[in-house]
N, CA and C of each residue as an Amber inpcrd file, in Angstrom:
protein
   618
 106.5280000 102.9960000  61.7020000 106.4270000 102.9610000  63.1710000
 107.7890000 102.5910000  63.7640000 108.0310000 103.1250000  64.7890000
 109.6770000 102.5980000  65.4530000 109.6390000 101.7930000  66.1310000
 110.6260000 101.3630000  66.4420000 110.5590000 100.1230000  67.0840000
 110.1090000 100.1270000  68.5720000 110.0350000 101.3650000  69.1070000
 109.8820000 101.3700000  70.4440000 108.3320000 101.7080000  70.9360000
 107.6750000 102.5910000  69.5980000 106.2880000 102.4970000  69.6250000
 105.9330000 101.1590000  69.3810000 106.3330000 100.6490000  68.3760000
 105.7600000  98.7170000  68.0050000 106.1660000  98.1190000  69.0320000
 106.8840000  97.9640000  69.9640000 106.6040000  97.2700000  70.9500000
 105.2740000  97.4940000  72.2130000 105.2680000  98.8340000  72.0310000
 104.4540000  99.1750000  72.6290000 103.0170000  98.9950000  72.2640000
 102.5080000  99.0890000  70.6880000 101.2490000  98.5220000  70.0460000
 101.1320000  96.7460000  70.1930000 102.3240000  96.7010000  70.4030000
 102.6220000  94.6250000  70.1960000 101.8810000  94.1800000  71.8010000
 102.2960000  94.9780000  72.4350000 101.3660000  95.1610000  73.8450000
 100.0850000  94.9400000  74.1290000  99.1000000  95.9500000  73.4330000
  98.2690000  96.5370000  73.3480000  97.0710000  95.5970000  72.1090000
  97.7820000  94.8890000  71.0020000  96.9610000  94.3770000  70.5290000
  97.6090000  93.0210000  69.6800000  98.5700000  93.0260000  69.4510000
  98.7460000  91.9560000  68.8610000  99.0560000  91.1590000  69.9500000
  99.5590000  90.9900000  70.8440000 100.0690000  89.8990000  72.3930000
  99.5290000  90.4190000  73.1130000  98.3310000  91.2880000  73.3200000
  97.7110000  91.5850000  74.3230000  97.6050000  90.3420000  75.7940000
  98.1390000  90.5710000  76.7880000  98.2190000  89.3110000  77.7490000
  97.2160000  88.7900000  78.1190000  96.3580000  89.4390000  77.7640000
  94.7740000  88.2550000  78.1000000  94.0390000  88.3870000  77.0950000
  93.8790000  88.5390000  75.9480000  93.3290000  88.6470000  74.8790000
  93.6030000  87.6180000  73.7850000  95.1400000  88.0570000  73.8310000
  96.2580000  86.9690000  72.6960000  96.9320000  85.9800000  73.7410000
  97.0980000  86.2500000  74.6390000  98.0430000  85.3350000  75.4970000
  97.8160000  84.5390000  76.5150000  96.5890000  84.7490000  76.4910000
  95.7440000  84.3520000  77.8340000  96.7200000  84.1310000  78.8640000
  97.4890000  85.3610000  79.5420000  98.2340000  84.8650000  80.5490000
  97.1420000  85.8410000  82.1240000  97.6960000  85.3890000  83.2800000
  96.9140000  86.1940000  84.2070000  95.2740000  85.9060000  83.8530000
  94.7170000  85.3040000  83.8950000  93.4760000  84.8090000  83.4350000
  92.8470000  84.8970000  85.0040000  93.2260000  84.4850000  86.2530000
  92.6890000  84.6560000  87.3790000  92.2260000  86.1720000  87.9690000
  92.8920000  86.8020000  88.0080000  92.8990000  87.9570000  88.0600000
  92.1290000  88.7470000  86.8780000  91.8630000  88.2660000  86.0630000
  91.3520000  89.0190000  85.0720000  90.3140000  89.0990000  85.2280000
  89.4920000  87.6460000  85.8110000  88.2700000  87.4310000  86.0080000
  87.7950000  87.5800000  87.4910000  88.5210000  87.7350000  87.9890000
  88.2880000  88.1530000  89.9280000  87.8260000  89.3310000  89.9080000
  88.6590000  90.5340000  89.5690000  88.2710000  91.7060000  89.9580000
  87.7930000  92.3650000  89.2050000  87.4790000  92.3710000  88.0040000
  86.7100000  93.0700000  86.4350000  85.1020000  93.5150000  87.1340000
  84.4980000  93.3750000  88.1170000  83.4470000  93.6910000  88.4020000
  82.7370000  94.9200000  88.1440000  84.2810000  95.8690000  87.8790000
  84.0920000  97.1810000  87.6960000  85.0690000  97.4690000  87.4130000
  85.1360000  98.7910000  85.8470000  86.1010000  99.6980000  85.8530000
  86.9080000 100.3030000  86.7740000  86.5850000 100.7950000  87.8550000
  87.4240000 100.8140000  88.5810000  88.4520000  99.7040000  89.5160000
  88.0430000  98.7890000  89.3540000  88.7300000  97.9770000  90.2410000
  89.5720000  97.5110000  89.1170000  89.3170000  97.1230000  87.6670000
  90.4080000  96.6160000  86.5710000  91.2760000  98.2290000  86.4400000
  90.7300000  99.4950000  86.6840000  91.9440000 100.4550000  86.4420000
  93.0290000 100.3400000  87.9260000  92.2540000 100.0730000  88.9120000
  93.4960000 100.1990000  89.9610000  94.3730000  98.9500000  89.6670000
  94.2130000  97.9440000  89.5370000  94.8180000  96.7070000  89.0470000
  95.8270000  96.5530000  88.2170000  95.1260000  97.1840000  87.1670000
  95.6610000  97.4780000  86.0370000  96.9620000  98.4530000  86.0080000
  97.0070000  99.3050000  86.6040000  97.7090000 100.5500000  86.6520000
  99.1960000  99.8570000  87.6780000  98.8040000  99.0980000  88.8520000
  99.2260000  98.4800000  89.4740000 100.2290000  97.4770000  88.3730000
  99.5860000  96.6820000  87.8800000 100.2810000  95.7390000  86.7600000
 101.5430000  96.9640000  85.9250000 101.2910000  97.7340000  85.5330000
 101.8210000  98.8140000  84.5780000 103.2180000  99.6740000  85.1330000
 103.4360000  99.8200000  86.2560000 103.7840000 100.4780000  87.3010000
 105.3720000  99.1030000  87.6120000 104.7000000  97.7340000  88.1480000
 105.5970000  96.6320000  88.3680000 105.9670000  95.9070000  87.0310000
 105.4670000  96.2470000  86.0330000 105.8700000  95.5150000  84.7830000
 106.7460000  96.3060000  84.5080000 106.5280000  97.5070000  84.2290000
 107.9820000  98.4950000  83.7620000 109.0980000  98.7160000  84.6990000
 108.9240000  98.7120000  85.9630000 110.0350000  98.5960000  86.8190000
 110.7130000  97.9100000  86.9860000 110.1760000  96.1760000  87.0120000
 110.6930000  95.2570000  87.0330000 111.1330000  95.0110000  85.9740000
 111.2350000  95.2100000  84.6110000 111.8370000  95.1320000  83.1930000
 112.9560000  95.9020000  83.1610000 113.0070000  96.7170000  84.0570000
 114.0710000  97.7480000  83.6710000 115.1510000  97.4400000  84.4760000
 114.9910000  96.9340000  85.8100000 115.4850000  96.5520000  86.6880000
 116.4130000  95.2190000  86.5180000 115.7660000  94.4560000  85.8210000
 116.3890000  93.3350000  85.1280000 117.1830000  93.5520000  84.2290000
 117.1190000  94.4950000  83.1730000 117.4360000  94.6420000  82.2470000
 118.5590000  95.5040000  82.5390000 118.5870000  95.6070000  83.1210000
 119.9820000  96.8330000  84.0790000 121.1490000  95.8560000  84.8740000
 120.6900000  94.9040000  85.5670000 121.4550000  94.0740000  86.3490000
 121.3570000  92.6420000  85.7330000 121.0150000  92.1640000  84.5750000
 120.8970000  91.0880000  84.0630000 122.3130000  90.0930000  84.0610000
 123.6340000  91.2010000  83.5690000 124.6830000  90.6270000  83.9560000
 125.2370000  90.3220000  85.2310000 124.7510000  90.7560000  86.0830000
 124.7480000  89.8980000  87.6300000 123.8930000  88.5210000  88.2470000
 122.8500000  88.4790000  87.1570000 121.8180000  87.3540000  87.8050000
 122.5600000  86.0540000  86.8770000 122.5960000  85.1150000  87.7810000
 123.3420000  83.4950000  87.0700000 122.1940000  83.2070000  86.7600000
 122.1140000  82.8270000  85.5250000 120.7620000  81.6390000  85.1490000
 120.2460000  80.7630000  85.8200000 121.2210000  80.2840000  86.6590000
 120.3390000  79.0740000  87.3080000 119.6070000  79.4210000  88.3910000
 119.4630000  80.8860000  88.9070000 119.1880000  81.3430000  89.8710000
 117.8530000  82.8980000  89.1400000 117.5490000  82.7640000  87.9600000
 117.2890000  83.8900000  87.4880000 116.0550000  83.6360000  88.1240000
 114.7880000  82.6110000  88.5240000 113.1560000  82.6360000  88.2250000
 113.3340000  82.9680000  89.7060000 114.1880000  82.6630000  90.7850000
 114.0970000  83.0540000  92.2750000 114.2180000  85.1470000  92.3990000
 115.1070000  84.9970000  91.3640000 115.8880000  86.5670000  91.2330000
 114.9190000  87.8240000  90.9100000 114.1530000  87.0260000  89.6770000
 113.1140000  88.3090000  89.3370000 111.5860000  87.7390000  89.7860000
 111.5090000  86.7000000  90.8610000 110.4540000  86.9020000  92.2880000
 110.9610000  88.0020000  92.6250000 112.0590000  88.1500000  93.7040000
 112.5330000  89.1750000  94.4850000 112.3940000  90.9020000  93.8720000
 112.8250000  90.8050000  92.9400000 113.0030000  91.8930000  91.4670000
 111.2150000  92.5910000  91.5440000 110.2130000  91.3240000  91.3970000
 108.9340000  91.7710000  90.8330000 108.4330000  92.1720000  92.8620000
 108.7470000  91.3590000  93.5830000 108.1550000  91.8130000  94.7770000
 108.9600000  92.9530000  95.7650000 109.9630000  93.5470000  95.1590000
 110.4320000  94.8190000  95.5620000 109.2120000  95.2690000  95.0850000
 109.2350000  95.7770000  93.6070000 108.0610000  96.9770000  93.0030000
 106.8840000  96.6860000  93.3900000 106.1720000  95.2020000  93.5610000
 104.9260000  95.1120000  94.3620000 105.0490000  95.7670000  95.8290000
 105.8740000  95.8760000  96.4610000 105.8380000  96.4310000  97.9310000
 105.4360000  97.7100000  97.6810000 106.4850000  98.3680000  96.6380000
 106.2670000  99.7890000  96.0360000 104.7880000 100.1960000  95.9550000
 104.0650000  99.6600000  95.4740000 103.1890000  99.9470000  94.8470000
 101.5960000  99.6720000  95.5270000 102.3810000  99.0170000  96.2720000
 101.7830000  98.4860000  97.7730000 101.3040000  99.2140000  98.7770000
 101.9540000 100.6890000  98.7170000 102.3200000 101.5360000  99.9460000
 101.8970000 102.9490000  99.1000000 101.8640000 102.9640000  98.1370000
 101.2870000 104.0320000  96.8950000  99.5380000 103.9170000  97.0910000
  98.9760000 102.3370000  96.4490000  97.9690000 103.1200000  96.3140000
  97.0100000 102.9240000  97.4230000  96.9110000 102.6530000  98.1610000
  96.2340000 103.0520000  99.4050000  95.5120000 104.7130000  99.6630000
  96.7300000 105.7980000  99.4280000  97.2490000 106.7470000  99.4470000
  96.1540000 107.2670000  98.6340000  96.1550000 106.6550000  97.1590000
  95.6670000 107.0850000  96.2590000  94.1310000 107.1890000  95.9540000
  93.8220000 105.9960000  96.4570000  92.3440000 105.6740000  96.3420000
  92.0620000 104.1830000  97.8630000  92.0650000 104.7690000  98.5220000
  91.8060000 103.4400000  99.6530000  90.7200000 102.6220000  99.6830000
  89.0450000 103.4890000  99.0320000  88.2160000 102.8880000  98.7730000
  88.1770000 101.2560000  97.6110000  88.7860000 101.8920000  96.4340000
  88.9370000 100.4810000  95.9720000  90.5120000  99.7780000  95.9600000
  91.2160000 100.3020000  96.6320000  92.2190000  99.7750000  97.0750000
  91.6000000  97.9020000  97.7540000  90.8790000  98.6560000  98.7470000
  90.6580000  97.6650000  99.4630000  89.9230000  96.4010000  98.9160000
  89.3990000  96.5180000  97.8300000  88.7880000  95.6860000  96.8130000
  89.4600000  95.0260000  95.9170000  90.8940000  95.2980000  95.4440000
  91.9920000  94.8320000  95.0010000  93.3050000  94.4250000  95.7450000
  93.3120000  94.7900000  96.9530000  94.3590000  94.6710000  98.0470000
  94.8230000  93.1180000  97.5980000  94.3740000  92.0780000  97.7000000
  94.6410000  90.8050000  97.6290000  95.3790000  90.5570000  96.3480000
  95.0190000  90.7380000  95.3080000  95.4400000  90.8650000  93.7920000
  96.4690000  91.3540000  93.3660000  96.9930000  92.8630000  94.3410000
  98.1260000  93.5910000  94.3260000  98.9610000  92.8570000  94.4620000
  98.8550000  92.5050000  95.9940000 100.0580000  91.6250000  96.6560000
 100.1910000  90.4430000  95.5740000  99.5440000  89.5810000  95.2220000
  99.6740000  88.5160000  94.0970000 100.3160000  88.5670000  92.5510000
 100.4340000  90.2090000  92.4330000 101.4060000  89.9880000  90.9840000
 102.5680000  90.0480000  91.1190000 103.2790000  89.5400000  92.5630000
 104.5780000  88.5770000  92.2850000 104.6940000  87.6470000  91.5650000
 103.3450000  87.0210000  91.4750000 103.3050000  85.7690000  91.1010000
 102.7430000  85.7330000  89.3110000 101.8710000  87.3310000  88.8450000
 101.4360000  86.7450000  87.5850000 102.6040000  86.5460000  86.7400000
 101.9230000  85.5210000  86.0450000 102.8270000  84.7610000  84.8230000
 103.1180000  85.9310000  83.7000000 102.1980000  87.0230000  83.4640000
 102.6040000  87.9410000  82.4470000 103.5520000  88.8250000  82.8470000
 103.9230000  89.1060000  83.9570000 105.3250000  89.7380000  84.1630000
 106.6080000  89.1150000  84.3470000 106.5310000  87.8440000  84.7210000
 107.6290000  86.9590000  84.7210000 108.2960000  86.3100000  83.4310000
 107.1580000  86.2700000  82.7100000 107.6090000  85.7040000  80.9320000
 107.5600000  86.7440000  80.6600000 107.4420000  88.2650000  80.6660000
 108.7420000  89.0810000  80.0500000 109.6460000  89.7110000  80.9300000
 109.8610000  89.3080000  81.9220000 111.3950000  89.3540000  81.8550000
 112.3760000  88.2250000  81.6930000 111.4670000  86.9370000  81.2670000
 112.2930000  86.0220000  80.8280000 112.8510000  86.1140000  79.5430000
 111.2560000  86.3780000  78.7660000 112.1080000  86.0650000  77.1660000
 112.3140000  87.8260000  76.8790000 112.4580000  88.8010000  77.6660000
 112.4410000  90.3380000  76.9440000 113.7510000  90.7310000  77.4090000
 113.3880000  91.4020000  79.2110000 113.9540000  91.9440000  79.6010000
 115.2150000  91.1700000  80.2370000 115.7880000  90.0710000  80.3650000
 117.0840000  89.4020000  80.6290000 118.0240000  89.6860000  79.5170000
 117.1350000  89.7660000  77.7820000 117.9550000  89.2140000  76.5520000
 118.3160000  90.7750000  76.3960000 117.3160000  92.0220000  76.5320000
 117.4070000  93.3530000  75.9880000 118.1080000  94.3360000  76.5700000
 118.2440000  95.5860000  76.0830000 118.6470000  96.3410000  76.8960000
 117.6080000  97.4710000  77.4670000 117.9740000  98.3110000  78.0480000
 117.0740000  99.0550000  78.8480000 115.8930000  99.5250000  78.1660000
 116.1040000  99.8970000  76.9320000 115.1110000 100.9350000  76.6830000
 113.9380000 100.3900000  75.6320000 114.7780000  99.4480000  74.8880000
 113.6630000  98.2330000  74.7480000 113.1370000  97.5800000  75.5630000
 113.2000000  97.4720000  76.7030000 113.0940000  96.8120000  77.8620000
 111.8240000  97.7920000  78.5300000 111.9940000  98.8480000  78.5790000
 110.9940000  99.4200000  79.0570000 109.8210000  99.6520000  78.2890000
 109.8710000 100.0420000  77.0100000 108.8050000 100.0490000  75.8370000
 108.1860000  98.9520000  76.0550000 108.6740000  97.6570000  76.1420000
 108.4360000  96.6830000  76.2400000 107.3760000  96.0810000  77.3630000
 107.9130000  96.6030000  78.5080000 107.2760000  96.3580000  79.6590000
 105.7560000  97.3990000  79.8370000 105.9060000  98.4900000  78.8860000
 105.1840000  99.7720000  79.0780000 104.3660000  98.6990000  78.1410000
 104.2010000  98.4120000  77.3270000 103.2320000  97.8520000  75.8760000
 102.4770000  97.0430000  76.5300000 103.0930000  95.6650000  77.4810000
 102.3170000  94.8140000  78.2170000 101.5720000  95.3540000  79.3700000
 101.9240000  95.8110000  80.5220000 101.2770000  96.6800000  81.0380000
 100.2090000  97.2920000  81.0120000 100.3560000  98.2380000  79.9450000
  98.6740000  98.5560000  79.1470000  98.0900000  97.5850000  78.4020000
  98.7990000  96.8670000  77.8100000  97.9210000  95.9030000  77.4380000
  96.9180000  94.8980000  78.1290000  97.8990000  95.4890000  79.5530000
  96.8040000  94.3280000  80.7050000  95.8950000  95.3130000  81.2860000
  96.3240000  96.3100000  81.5010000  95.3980000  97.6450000  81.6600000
  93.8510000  97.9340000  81.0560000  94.3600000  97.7310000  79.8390000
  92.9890000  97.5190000  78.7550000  92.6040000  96.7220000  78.6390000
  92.9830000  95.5050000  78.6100000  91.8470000  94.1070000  79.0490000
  91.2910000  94.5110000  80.2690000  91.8640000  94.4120000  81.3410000
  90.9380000  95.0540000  82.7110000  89.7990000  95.9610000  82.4760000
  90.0270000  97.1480000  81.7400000  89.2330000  97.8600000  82.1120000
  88.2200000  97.7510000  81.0300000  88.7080000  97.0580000  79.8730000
  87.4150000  96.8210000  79.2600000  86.6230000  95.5260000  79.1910000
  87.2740000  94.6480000  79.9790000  86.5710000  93.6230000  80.9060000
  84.9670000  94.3970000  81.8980000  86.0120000  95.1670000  82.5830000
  85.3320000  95.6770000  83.7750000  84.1400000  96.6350000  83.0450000
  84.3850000  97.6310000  81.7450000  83.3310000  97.9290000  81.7780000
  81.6910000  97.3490000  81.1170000  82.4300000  96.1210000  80.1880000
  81.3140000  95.5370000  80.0650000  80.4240000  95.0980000  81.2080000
  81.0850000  94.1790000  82.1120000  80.4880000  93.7040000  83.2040000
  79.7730000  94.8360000  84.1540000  80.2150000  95.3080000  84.0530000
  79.7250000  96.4990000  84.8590000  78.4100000  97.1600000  84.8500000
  78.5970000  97.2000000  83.4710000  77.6630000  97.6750000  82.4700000
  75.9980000  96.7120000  82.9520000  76.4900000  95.6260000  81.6430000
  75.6960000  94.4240000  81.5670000  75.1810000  94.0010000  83.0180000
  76.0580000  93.9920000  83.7650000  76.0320000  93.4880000  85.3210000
  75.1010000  94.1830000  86.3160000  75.3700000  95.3810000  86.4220000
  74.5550000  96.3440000  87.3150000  74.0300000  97.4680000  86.9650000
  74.6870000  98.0030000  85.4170000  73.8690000  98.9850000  84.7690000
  74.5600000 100.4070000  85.2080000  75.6420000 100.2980000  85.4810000
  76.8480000 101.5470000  86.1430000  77.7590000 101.1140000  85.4550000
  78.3190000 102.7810000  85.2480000  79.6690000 102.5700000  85.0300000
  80.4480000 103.5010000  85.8830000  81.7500000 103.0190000  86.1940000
  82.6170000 103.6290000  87.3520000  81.4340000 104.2240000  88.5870000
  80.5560000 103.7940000  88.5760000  79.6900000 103.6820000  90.1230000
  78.6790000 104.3910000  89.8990000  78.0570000 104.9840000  88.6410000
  76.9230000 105.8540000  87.9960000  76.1570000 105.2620000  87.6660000
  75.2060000 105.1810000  88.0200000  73.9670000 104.2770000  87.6300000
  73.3340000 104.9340000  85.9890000  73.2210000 104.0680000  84.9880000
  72.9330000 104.1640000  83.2120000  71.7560000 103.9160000  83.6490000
  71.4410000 102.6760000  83.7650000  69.9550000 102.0770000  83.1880000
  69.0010000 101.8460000  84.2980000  69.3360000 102.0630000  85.4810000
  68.5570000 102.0560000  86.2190000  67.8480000 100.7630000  87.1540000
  68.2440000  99.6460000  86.5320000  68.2070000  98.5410000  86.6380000
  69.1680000  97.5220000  86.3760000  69.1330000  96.3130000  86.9000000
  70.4530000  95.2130000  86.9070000  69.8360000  94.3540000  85.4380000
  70.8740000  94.2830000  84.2500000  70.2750000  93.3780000  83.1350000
  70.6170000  92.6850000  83.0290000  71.9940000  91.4160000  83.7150000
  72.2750000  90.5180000  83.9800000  73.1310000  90.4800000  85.1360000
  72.4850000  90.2540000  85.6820000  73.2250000  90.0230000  87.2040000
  74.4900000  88.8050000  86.7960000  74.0590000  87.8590000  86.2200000
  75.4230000  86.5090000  86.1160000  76.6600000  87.5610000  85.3550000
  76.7450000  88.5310000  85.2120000  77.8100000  89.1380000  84.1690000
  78.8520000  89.5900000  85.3200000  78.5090000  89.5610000  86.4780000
  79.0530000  90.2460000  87.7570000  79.6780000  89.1880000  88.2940000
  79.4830000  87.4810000  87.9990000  79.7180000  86.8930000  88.8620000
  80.6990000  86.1260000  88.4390000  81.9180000  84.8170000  88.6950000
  83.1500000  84.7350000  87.5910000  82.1950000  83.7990000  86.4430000
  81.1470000  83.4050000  86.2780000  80.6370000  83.0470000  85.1570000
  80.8690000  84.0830000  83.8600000  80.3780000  84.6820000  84.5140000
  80.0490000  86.1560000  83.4880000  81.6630000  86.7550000  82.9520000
  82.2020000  86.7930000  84.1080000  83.6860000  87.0600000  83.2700000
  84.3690000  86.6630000  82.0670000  84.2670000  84.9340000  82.6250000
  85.0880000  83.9990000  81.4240000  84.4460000  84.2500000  80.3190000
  83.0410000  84.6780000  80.3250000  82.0040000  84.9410000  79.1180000
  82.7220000  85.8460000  78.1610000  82.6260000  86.8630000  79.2740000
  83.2190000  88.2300000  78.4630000  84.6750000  87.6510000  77.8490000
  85.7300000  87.4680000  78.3900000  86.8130000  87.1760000  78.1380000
  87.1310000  86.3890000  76.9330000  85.8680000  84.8700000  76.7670000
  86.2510000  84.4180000  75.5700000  85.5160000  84.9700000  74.6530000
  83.9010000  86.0160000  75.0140000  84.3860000  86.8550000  73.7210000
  84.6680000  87.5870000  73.5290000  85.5520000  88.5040000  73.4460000
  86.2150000  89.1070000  73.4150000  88.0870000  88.4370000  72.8030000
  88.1060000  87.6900000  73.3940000  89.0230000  86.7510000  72.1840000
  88.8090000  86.0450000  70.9380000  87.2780000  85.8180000  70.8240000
  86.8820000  85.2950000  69.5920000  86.6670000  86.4380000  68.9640000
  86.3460000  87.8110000  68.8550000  86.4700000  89.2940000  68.1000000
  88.4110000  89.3890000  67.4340000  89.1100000  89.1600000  68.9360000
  90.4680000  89.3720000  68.3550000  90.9990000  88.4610000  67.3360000
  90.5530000  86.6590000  67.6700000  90.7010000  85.5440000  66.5900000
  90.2310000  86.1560000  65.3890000  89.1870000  86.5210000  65.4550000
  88.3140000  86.4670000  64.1230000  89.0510000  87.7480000  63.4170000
  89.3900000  88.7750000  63.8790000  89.6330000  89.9070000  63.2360000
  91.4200000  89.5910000  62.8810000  92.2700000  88.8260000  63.7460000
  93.6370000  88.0980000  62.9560000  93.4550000  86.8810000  61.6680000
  91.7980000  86.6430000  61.8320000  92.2210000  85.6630000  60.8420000
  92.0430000  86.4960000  59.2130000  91.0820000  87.5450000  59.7680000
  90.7510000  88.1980000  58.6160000  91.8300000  89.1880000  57.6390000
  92.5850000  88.9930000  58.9750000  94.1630000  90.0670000  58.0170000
  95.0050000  89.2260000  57.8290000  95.0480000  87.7200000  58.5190000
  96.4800000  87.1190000  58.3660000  95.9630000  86.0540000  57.3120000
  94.6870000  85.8430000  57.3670000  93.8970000  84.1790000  56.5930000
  94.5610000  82.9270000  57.6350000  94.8200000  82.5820000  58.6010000
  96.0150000  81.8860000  59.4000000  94.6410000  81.7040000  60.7840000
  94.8690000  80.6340000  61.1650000  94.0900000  80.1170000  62.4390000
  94.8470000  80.7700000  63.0780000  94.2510000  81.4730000  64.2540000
  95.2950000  81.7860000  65.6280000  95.5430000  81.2430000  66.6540000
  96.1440000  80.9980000  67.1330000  96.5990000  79.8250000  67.8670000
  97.3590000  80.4820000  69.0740000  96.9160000  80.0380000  70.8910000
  97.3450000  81.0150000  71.9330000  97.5410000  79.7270000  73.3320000
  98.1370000  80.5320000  74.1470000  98.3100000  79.2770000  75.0310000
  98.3650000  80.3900000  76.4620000  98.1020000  79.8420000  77.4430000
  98.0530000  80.6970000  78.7730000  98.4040000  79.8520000  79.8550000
  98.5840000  80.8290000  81.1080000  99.0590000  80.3310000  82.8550000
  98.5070000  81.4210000  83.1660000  98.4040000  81.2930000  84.7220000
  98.0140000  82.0800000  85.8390000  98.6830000  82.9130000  86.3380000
């Protein structure tokens, strides 16, 4: 595998940001109500993670350290504006259901810790693999957050009614999230311990 695909799988399942990293944990559990609302989110996350990685990673020799965590605010809330003004455009219906969340990944912690420890140290194109790997990796927690709940929750998926009936309504509500979320990390624990033999061990922010 090359190095630029393995960063990109390192994304996706081994540091998955809410799976392995528990980072963005608020958001994970706010809007998962539905596949669609973790894909607009998600896509959103994917869009400002790679821009802002690249962006950094391009002008890194201009930002002073002591000034870098103010620098790539500014850095991450250019591409949030971007992206801001996109999807409206795109889908306004659940736009408006994520609107709040958008504007707020200035602030998630999973795009800011990589461009701390990635995209400041790398150069561009690792930098973008990089940013592309996390991205989807938050992409796919979302949306397979969202479709359990969804599921379990109201018995639809992406707004199609399956079963005809609601089979746990608490799966819809942030109870039901954190549910899903830690298991769904105890599948990923359990399945690292089984290849590594090694406790896994993870730490998270908002």
């Amino acid at each position: 595998m090359s190095s630029n695909l393995k960063l990109i799988w390192n994304g996706l399942i081994p540091e998955n940001p809410i799976f392995r990293l528990a980072l963005s944990m608020c958001p994970a559990v706010a809007v998962t109500t539905s596949v669609e609302n973790g894909l607009m989110l998600g896509l959103a996350v994917v869009f400002v993670q790679v821009f802002s990685s690249c962006t950094v990673s391009i002008f890194k020799s201009f930002i002073h350290p002591r000034i870098r965590i103010p620098a790539y605010v500014i850095v991450i809330a250019l591409w949030v504006t971007v992206i801001d003004m996109i999807l409206p455009v795109i889908s306004p219906d659940v736009y408006k259901k994520v609107e709040l969340f958008v504007k707020l990944i200035v602030v998630f912690a999973i795009i800011i810790s990589r461009l701390e420890l990635f995209a400041s140290k790398e150069p561009l194109i690792p930098s973008f693999f990089d940013g592309l790997g996390m991205g989807f990796g938050f992409l796919f927690g979302l949306c397979l957050i969202g479709a359990i709940r969804e599921f379990f929750g109201t018995g639809q998926l992406f707004g199609y009614d399956i079963l005809g009936f609601n089979p746990l309504l608490i799966m819809v509500l942030p109870a039901g999230g954190f549910f899903v979320i830690g298991f769904i990390m105890a599948i990923f624990n359990w399945f690292e311990y089984k290849i590594t033999g090694k406790i896994p061990t993870s730490g998270g922010a908002h």
